[in-house]
C-alpha positions in Angstrom: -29.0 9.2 -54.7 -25.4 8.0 -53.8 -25.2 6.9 -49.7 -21.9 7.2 -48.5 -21.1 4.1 -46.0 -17.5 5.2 -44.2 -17.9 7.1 -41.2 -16.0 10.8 -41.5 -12.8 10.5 -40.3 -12.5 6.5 -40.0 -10.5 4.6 -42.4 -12.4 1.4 -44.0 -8.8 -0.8 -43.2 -8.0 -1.7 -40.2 -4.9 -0.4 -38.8 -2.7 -3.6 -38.4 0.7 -1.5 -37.5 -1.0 -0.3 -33.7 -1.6 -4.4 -33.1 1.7 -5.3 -34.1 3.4 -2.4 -31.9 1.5 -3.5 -29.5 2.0 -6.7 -29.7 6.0 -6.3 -30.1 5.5 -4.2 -26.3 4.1 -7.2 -25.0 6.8 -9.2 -26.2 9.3 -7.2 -24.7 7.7 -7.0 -21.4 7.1 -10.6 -21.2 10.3 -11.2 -22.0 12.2 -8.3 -19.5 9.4 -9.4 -17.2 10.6 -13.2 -17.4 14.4 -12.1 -17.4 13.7 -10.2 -13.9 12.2 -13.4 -12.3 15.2 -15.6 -13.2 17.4 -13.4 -11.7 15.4 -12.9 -8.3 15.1 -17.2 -8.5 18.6 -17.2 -8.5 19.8 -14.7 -6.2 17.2 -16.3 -3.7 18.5 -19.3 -4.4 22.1 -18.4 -3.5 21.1 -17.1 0.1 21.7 -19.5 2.5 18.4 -21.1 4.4 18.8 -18.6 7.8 18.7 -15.4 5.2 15.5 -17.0 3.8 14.4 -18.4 7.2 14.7 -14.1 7.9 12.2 -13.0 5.0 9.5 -15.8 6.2 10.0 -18.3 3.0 11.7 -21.7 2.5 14.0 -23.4 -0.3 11.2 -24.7 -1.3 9.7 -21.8 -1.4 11.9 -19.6 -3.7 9.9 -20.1 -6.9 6.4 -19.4 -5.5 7.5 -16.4 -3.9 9.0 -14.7 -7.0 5.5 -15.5 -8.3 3.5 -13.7 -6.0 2.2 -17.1 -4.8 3.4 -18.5 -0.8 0.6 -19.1 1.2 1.9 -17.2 4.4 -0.5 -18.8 6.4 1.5 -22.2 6.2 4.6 -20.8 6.3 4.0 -20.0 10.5 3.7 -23.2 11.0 7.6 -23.7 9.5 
């Protein structure tokens, strides 16, 4: 008696070409996603410090806050 070990419907390879789509999408994103940042970085940066001083961050602060990452508790205390 002959038992058959593929499951019906499921190929024995592994399909490579849905990891390297994939893969290429997150490439892309990353990369539009990085893109995005340096442009908010440097528009920020070309406000001057009382249009900053207005949306609650410093010079200082540019970077971190393209990031997701000011701590607004210390920024009151600016």
């Amino acid at each position: 008696m002959t038992t058959i070990s593929q499951t019906a419907g499921r190929s024995l390879r592994p399909s490579s070409s849905g990891g390297f789509f994939s893969t290429l999408a997150n490439a892309a994103y990353s990369l539009f996603e990085r893109l995005e940042r340096r442009s908010a970085i440097k528009t920020l940066g070309e406000l001057d410090d009382r249009a900053l001083r207005d949306i609650g961050i410093t010079r200082s602060q540019i970077e971190d806050a393209v990031y997701g990452q000011v701590k607004t508790e210390l920024t009151r205390y600016l």
